[in-house]
Structure formats: C-alpha cells, structure tokens
C-alpha positions in Angstrom: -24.1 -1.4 -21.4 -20.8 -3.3 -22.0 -18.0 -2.4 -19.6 -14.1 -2.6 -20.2 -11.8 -4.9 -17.7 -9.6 -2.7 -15.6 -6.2 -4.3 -16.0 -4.6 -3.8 -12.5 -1.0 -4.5 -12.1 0.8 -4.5 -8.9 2.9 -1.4 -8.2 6.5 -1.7 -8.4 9.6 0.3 -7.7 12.0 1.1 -10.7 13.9 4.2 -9.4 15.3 5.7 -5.5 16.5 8.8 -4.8 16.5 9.8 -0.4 17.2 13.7 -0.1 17.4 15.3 3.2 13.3 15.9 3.7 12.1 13.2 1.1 12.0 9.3 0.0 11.0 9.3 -3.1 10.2 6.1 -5.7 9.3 6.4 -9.5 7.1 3.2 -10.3 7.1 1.4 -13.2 3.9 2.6 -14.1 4.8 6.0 -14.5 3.9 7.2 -11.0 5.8 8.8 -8.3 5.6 8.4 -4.5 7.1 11.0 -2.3 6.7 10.8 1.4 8.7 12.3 4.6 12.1 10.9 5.1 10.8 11.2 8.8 8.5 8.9 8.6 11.5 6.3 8.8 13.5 7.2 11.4 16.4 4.9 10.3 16.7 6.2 6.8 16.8 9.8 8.4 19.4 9.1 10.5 21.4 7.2 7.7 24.6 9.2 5.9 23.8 9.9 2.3 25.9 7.2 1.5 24.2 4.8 3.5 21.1 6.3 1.9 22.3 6.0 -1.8 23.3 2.2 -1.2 19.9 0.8 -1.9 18.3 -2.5 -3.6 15.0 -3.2 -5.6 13.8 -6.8 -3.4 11.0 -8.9 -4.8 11.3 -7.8 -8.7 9.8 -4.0 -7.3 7.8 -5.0 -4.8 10.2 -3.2 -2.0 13.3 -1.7 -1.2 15.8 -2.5 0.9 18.8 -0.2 2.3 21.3 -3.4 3.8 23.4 -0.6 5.5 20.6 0.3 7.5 19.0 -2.7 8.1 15.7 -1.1 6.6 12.8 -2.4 4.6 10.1 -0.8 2.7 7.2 -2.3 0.9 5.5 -0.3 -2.5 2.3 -1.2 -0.9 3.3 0.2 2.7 4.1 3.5 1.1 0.7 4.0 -1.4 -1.2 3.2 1.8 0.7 6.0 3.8 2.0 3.8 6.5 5.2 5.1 8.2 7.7 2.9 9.9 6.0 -0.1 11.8 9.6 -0.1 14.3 8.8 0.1 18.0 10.6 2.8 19.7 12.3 0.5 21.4 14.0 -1.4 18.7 15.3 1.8 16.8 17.0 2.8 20.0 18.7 -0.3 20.1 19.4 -0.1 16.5 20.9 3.4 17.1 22.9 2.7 19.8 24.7 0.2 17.9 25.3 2.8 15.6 27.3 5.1 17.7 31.0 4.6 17.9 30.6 3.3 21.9 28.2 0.7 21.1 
C-alpha cells in the first residue's frame, strides 16, 4: 500500500474583521477562525477604529493592532489560547488609556 505526502503549509492570515462579540481571520487556505473578542481584553476595550486599524506581521503569520499595542499569532488562535497578558499589565495598559493617565 502506497500512501500520498500530506502537503502541510503553515496557516496564515489574509483577511480581519473585529465586531463587537468576535475576532475573526479568513486564512489563506480557505479557512476561517472566529473566537471571542473577550478573550483579548485589549481588543475589546479598543474603539472600532482602533479595531479596524490592523496589520498582517510576518507575511500572515500574526496580526498586529499598533493602536492597541496588541499581538496575535495564527498559531495562538488554532490552538485556542486567549491572551497570555497578566492582569497586571493590562491594568497598567488601561490606565494609560484613560484621559487622567
């Protein structure tokens, strides 16, 4: 019995939208990843400008939202893993976000 090789190609990010409940990425390979916008913290708390102001990093590998400071790996998401920020960190981050500083 002769088997065929499974071509395997990493998974990467073409397409971002954020809505109010939901990040969701369409991958180059025709798949789509939806997950909790709650399960980052700083993209929830982000205006829908700030969420619409996004960047593919590492030709698709991530995303990156410079408005927010915020970072999200294609791999991070297929895996399920939420935000890796302490709770101490986004509270800093979020007080520097308010207009007292």
């Amino acid at each position: 019995m002769t088997t065929s090789p499974i071509e395997h190609w990493p998974p990467l990010a073409q397409q971002v939208s954020v809505t109010d409940e939901a990040l969701v990425v369409d991958l180059v390979d025709g798949r789509t990843i939806s997950v909790p916008l709650a399960w980052y913290p700083r993209l929830a708390h982000g205006s829908p400008e700030e969420r619409a102001n996004w960047r593919i990093i590492g030709q698709g590998e991530g995303i990156h939202w410079p408005d927010l400071d915020e970072d999200i790996s294609i791999e991070n998401l297929l895996s399920g893993s939420r935000s890796g920020e302490s709770q101490r960190s986004f509270k800093r981050w979020l007080e520097s976000r308010s207009p007292a500083g």
